[in-house]
mmCIF file of the N, C-alpha and C atoms, coordinates in Angstrom:
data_MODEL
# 
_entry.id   MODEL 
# 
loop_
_atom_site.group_PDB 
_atom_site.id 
_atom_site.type_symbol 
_atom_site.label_atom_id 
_atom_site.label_alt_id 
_atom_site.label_comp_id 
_atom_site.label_asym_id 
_atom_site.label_entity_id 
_atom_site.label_seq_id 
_atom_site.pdbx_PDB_ins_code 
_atom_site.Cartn_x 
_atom_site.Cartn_y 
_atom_site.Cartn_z 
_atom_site.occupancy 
_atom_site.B_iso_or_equiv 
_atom_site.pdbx_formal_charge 
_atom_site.auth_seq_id 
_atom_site.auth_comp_id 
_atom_site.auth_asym_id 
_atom_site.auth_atom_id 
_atom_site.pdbx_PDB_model_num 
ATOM 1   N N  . UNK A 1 1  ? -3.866  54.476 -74.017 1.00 0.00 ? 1  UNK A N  1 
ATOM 2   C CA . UNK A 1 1  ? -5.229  54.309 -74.490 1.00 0.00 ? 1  UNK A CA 1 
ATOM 3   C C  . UNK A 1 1  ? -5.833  53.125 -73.758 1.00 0.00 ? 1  UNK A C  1 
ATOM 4   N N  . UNK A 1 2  ? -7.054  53.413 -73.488 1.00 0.00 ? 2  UNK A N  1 
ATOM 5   C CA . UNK A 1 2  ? -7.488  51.912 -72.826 1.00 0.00 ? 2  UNK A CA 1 
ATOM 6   C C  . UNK A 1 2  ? -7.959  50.931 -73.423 1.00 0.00 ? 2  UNK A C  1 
ATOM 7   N N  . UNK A 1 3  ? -8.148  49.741 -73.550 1.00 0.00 ? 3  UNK A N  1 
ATOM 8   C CA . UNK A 1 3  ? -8.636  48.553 -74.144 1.00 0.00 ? 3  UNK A CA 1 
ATOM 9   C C  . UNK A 1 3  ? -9.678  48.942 -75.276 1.00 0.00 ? 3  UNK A C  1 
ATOM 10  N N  . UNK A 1 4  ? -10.982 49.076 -75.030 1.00 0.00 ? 4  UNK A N  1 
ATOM 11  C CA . UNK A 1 4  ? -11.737 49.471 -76.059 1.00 0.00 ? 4  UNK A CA 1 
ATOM 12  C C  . UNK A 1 4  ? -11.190 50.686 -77.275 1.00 0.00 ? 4  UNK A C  1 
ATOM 13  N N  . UNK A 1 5  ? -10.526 51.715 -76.813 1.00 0.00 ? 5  UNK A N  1 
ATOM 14  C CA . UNK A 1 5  ? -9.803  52.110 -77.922 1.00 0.00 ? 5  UNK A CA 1 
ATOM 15  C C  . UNK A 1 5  ? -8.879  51.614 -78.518 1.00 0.00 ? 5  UNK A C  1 
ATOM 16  N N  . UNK A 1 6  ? -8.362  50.892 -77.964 1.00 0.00 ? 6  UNK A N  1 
ATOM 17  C CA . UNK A 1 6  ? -6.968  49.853 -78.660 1.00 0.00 ? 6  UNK A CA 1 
ATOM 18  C C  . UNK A 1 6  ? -7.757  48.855 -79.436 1.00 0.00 ? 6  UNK A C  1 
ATOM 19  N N  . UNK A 1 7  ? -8.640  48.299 -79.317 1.00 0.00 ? 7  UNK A N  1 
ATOM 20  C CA . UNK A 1 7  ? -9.098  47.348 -80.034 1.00 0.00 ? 7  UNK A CA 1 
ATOM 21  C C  . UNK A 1 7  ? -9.930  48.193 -81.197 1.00 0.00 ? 7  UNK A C  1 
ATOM 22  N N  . UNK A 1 8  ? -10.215 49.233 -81.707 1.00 0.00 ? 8  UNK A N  1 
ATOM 23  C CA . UNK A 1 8  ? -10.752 50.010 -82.000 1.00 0.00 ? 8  UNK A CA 1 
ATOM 24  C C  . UNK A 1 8  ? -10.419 50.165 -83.320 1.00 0.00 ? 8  UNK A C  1 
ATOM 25  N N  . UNK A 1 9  ? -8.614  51.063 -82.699 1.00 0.00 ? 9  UNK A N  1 
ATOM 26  C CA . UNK A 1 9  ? -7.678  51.282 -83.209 1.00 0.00 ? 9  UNK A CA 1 
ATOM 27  C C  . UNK A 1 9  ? -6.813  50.076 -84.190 1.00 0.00 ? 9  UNK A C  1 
ATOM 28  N N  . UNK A 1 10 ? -6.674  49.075 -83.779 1.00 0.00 ? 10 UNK A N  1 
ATOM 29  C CA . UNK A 1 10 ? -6.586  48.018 -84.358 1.00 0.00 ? 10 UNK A CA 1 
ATOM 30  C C  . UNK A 1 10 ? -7.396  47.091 -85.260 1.00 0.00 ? 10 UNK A C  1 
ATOM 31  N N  . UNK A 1 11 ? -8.725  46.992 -84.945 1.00 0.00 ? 11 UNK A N  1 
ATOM 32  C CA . UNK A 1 11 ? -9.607  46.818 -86.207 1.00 0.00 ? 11 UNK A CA 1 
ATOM 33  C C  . UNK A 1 11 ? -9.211  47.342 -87.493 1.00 0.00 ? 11 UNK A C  1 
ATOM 34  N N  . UNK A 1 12 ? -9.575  49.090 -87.112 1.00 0.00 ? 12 UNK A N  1 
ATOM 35  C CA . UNK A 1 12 ? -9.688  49.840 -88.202 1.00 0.00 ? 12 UNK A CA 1 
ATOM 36  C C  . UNK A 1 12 ? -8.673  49.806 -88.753 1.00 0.00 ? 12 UNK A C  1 
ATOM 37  N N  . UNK A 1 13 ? -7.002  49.296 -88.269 1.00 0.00 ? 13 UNK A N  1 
ATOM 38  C CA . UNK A 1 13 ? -5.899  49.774 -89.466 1.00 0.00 ? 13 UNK A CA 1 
ATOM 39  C C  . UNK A 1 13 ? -6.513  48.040 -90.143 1.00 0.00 ? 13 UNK A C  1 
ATOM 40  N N  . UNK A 1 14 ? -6.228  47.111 -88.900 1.00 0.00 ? 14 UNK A N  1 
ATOM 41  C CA . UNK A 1 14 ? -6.216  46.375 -90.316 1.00 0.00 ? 14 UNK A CA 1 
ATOM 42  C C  . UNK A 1 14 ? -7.426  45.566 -91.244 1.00 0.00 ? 14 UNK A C  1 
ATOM 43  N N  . UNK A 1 15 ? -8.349  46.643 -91.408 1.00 0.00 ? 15 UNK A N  1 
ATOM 44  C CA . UNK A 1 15 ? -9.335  46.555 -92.673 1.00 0.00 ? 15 UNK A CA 1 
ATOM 45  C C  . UNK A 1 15 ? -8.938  47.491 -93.635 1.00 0.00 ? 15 UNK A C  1 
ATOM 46  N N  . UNK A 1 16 ? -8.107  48.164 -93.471 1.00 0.00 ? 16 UNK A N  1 
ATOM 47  C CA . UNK A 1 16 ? -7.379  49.888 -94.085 1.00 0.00 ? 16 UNK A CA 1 
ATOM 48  C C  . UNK A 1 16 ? -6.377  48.988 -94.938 1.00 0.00 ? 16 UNK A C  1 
ATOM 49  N N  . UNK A 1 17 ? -5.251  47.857 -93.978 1.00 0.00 ? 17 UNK A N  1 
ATOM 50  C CA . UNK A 1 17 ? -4.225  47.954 -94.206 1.00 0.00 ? 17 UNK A CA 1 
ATOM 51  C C  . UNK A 1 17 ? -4.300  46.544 -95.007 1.00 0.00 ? 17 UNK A C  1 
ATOM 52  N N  . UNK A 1 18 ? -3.275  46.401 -96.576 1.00 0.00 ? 18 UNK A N  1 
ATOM 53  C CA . UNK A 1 18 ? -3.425  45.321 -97.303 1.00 0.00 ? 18 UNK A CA 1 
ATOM 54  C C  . UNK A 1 18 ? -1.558  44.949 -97.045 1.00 0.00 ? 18 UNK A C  1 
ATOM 55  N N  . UNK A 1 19 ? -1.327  43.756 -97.407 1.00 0.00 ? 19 UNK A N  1 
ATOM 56  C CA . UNK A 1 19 ? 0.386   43.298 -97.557 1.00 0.00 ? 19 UNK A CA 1 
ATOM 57  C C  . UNK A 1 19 ? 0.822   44.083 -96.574 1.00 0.00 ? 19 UNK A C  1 
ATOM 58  N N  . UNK A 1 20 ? 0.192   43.142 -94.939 1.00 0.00 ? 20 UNK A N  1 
ATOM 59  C CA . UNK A 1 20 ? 1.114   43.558 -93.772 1.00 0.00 ? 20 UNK A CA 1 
ATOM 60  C C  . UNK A 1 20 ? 2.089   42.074 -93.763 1.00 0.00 ? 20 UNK A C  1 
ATOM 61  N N  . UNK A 1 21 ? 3.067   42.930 -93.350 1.00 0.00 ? 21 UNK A N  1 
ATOM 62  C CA . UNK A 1 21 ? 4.469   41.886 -92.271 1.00 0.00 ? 21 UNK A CA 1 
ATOM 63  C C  . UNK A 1 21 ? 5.262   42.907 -91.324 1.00 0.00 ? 21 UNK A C  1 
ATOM 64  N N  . UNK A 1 22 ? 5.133   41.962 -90.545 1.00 0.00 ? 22 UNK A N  1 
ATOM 65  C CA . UNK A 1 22 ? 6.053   41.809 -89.434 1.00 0.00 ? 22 UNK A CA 1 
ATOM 66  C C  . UNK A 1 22 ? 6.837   41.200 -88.669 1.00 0.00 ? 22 UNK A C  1 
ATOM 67  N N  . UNK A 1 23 ? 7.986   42.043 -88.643 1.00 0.00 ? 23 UNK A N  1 
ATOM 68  C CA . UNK A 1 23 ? 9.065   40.913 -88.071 1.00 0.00 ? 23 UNK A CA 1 
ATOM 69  C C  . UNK A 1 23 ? 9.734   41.673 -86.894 1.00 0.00 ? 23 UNK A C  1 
ATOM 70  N N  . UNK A 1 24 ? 10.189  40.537 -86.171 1.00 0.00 ? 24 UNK A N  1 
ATOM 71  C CA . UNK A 1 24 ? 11.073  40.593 -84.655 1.00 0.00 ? 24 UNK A CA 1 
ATOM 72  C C  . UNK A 1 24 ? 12.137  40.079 -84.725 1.00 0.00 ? 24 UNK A C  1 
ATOM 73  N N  . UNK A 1 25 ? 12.939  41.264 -84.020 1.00 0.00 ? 25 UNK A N  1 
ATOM 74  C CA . UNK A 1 25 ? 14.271  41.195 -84.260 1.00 0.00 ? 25 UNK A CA 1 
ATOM 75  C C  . UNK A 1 25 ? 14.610  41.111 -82.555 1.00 0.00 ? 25 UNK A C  1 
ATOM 76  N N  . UNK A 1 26 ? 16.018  40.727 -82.064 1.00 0.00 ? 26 UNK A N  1 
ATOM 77  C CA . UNK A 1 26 ? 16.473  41.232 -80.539 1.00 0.00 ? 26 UNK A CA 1 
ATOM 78  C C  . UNK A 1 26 ? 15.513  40.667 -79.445 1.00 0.00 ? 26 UNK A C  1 
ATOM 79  N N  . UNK A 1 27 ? 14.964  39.234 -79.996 1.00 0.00 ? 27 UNK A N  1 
ATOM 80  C CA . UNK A 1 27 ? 14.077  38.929 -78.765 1.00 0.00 ? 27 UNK A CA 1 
ATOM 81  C C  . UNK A 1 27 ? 14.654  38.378 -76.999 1.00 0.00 ? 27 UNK A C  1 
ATOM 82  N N  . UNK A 1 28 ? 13.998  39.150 -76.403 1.00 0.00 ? 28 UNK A N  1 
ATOM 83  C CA . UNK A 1 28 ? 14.424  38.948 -75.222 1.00 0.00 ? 28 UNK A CA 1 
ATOM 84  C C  . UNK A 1 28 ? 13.242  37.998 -74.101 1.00 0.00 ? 28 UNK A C  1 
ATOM 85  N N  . UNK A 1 29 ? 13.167  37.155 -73.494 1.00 0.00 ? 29 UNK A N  1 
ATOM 86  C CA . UNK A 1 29 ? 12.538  36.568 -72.625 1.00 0.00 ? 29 UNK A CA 1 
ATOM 87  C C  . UNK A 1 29 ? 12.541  36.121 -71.659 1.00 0.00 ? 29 UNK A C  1 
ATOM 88  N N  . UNK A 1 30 ? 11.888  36.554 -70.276 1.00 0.00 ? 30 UNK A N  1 
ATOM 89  C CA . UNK A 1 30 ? 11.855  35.996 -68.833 1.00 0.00 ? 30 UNK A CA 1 
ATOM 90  C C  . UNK A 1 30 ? 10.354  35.623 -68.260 1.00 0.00 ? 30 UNK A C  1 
ATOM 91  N N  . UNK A 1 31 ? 10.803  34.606 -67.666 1.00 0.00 ? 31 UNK A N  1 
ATOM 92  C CA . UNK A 1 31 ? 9.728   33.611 -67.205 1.00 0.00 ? 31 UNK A CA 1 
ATOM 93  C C  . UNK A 1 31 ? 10.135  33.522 -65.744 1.00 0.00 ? 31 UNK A C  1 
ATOM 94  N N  . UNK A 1 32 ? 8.971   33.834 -64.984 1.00 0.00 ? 32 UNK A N  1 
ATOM 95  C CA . UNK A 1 32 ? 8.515   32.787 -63.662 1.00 0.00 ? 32 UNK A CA 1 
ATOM 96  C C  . UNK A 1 32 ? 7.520   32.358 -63.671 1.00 0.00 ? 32 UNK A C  1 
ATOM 97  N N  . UNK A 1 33 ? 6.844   31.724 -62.364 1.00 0.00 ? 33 UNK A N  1 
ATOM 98  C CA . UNK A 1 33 ? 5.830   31.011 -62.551 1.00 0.00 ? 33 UNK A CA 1 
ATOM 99  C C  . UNK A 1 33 ? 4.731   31.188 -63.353 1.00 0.00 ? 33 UNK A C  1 
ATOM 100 N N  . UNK A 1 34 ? 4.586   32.730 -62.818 1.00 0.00 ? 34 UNK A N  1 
ATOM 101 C CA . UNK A 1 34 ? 2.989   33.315 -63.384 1.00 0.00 ? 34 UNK A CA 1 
ATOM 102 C C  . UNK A 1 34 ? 3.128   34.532 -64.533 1.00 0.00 ? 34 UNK A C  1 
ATOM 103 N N  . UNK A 1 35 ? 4.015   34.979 -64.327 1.00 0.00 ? 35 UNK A N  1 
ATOM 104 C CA . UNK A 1 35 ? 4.407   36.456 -65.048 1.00 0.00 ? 35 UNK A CA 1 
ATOM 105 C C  . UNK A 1 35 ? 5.851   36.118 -66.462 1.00 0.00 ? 35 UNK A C  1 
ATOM 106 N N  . UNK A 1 36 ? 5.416   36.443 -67.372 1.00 0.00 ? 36 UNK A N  1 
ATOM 107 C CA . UNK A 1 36 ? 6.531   36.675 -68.157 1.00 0.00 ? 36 UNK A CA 1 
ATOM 108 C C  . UNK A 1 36 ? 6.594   38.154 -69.003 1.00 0.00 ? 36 UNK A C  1 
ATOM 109 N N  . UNK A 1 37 ? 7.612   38.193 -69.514 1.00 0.00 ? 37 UNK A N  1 
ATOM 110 C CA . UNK A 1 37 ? 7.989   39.504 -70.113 1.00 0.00 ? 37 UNK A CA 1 
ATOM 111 C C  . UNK A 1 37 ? 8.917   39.541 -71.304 1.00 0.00 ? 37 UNK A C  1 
ATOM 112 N N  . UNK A 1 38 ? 8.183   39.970 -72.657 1.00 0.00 ? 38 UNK A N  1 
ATOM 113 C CA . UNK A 1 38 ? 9.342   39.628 -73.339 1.00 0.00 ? 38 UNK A CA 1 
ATOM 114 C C  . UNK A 1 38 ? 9.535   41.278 -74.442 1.00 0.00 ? 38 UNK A C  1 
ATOM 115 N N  . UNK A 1 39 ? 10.716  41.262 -74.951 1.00 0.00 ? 39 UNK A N  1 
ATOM 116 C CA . UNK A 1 39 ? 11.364  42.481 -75.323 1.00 0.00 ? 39 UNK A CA 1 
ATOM 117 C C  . UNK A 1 39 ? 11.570  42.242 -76.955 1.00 0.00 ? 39 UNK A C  1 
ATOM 118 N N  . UNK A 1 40 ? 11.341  43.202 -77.477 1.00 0.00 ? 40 UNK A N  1 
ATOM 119 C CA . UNK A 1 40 ? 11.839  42.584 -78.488 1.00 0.00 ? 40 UNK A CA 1 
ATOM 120 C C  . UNK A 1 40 ? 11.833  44.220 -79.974 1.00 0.00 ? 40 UNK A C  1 
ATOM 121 N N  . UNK A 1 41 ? 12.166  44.222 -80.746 1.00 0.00 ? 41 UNK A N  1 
ATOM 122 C CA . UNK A 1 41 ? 12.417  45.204 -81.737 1.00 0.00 ? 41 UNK A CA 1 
ATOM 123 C C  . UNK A 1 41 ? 11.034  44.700 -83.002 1.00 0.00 ? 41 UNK A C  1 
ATOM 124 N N  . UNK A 1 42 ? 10.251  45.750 -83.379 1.00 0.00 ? 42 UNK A N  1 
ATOM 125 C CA . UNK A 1 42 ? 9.294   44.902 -84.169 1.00 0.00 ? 42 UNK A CA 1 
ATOM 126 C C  . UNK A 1 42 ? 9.318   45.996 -85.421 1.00 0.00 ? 42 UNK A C  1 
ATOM 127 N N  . UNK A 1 43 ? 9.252   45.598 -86.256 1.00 0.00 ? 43 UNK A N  1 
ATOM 128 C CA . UNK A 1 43 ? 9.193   46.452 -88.018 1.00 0.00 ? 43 UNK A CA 1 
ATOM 129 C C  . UNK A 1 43 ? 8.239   45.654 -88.863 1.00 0.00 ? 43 UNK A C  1 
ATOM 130 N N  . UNK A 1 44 ? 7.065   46.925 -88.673 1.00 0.00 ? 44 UNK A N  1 
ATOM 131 C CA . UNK A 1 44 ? 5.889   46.471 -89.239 1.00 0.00 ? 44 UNK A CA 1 
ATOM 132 C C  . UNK A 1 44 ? 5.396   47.440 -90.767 1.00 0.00 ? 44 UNK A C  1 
ATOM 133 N N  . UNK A 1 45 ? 5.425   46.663 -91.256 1.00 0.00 ? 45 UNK A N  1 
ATOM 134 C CA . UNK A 1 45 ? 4.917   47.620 -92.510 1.00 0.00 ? 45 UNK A CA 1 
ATOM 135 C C  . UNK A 1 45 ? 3.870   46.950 -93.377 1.00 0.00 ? 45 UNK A C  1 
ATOM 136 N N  . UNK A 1 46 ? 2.770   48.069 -93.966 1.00 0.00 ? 46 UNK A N  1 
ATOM 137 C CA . UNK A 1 46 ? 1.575   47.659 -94.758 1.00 0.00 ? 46 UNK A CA 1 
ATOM 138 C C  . UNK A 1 46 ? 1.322   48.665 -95.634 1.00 0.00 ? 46 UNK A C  1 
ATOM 139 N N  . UNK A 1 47 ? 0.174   48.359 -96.654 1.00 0.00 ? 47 UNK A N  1 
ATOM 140 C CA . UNK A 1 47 ? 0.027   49.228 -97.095 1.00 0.00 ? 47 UNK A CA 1 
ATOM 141 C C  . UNK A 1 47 ? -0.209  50.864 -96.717 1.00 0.00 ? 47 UNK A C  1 
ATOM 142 N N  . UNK A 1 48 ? -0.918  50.553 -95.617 1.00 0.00 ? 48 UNK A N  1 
ATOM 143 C CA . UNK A 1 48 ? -0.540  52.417 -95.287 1.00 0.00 ? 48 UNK A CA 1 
ATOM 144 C C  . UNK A 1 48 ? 0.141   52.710 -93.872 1.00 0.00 ? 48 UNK A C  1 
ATOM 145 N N  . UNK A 1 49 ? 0.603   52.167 -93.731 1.00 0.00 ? 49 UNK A N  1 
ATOM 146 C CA . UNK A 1 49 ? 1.303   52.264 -92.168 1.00 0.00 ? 49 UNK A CA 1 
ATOM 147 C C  . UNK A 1 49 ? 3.344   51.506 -92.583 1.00 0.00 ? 49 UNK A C  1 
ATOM 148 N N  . UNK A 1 50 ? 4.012   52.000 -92.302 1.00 0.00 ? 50 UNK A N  1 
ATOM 149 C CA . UNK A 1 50 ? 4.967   51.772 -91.144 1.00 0.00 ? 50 UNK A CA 1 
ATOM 150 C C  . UNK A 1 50 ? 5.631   52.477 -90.445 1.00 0.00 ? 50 UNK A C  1 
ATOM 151 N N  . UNK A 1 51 ? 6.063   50.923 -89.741 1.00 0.00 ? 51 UNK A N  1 
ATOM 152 C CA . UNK A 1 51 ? 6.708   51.576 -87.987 1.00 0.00 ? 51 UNK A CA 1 
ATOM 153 C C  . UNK A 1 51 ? 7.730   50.530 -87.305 1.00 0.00 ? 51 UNK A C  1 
ATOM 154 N N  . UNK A 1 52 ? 8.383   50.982 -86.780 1.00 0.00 ? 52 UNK A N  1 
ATOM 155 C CA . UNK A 1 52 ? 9.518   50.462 -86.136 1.00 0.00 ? 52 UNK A CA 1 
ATOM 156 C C  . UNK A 1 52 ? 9.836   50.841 -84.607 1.00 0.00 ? 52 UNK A C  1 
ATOM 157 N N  . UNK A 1 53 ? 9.920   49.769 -83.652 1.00 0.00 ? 53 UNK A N  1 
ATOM 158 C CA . UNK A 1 53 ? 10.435  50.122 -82.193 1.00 0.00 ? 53 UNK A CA 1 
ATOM 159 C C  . UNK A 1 53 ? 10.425  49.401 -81.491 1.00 0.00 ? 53 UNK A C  1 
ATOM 160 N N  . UNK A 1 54 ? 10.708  49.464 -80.166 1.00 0.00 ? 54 UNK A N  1 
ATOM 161 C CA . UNK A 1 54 ? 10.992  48.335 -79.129 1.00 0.00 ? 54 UNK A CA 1 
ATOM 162 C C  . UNK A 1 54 ? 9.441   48.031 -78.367 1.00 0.00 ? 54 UNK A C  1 
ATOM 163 N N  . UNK A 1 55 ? 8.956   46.956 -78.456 1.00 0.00 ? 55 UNK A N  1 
ATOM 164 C CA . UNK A 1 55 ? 7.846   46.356 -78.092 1.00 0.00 ? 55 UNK A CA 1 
ATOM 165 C C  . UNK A 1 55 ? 8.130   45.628 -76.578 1.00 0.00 ? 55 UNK A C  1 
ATOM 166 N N  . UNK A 1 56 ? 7.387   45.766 -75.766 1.00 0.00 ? 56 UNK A N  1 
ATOM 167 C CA . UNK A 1 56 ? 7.435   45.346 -74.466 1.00 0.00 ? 56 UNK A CA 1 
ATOM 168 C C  . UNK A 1 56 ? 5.818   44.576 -74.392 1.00 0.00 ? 56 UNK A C  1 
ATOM 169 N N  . UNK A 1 57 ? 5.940   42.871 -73.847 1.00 0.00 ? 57 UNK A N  1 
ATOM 170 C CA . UNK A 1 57 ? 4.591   42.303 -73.815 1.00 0.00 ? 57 UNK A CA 1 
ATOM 171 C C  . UNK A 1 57 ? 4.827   42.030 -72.327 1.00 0.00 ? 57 UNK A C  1 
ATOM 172 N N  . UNK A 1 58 ? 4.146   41.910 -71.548 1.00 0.00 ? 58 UNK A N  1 
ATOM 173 C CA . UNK A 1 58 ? 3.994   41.889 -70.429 1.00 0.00 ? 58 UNK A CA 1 
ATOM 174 C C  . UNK A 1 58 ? 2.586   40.269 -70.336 1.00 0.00 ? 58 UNK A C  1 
ATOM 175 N N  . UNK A 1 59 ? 2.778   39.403 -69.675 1.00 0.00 ? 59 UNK A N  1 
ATOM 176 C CA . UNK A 1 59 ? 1.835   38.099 -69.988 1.00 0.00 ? 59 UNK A CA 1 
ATOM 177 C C  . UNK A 1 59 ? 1.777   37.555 -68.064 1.00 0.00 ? 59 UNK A C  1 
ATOM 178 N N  . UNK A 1 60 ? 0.532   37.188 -68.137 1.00 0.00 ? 60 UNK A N  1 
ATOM 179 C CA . UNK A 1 60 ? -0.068  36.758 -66.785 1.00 0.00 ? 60 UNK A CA 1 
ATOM 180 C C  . UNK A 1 60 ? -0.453  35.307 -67.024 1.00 0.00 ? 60 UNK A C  1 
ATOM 181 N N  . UNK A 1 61 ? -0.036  33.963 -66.838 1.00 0.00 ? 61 UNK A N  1 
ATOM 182 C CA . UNK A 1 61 ? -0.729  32.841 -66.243 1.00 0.00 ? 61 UNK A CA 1 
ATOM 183 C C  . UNK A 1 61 ? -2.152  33.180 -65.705 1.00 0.00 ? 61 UNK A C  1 
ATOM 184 N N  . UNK A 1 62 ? -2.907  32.881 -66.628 1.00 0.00 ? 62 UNK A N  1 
ATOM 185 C CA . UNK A 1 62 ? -4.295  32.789 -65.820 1.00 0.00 ? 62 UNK A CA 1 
ATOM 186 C C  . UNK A 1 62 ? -5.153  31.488 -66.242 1.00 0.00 ? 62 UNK A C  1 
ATOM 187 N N  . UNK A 1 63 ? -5.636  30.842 -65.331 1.00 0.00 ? 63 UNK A N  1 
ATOM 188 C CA . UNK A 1 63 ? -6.213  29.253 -65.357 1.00 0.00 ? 63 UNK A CA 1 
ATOM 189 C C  . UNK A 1 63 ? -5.460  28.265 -66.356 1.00 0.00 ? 63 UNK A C  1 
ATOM 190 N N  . UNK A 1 64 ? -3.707  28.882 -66.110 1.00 0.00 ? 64 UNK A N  1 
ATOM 191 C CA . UNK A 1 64 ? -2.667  27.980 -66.923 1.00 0.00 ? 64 UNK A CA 1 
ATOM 192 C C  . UNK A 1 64 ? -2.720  28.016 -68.610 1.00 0.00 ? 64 UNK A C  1 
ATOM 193 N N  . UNK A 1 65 ? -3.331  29.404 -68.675 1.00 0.00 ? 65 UNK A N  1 
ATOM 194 C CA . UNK A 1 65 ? -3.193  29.844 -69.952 1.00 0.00 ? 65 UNK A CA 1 
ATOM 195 C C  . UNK A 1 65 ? -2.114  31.129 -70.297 1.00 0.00 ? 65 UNK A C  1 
ATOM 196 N N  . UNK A 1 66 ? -1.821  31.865 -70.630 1.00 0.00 ? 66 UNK A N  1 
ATOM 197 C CA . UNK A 1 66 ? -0.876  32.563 -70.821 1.00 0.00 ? 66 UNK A CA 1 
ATOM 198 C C  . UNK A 1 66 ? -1.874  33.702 -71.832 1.00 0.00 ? 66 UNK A C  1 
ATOM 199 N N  . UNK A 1 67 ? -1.806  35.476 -70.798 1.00 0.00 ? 67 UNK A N  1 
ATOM 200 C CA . UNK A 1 67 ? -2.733  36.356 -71.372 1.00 0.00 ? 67 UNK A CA 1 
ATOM 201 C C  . UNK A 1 67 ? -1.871  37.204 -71.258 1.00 0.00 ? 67 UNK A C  1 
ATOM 202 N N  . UNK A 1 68 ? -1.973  38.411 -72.506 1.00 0.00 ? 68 UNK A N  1 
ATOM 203 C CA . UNK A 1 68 ? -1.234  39.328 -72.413 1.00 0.00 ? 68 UNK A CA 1 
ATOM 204 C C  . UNK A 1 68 ? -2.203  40.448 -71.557 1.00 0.00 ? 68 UNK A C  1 
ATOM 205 N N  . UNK A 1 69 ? -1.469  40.719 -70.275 1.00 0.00 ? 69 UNK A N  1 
ATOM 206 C CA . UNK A 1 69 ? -1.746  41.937 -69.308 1.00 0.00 ? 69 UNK A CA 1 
ATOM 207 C C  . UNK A 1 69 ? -1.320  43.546 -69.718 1.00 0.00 ? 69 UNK A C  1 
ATOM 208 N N  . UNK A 1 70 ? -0.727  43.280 -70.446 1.00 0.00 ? 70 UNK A N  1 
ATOM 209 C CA . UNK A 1 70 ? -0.240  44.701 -70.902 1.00 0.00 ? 70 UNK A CA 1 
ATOM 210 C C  . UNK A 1 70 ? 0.813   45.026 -72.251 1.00 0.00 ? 70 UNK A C  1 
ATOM 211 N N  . UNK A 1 71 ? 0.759   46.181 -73.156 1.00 0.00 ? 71 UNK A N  1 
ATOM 212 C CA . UNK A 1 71 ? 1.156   45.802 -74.304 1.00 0.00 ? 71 UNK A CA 1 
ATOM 213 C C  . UNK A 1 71 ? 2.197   47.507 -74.131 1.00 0.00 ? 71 UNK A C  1 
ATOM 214 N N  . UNK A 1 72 ? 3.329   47.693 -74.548 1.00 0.00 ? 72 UNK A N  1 
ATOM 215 C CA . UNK A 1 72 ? 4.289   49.040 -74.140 1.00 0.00 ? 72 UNK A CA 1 
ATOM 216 C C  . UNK A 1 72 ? 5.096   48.979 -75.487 1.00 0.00 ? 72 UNK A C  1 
ATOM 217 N N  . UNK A 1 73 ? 4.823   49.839 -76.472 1.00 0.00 ? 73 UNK A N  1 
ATOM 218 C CA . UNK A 1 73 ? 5.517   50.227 -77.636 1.00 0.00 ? 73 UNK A CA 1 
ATOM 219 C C  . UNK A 1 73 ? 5.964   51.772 -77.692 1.00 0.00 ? 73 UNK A C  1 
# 
């Protein structure tokens, strides 16, 4: 999905969704200069949603800030 639907999509659960948590389990992390990548197992549950699986964040250094470039669940 591209950006504007993801953000979309994400609004709407959580005005939907009441008594969210989430937790990370199996975190994994690599760093170089500009690029990091981290791995990790996420179990999210709310009032009308859950879900469970391996989350991939993908993060870019940009003007020495740290942005997520890409999101893989």
């Amino acid at each position: 999905m591209n950006l504007n639907a993801w953000i979309t999509y994400k609004t709407n659960v959580r005005r939907k969704s009441k008594n969210i948590s989430i937790r990370i389990d199996d975190l994994q992390i690599s760093v170089d200069e500009n690029n990091a990548m981290t791995k990790f197992t996420q179990s999210y549950s709310s009032s009308i949603l859950k879900d469970k699986g391996t989350k991939t964040l993908e993060l870019r250094k940009i003007n020495n800030e740290w942005k997520i470039y890409r999101e893989i669940m």
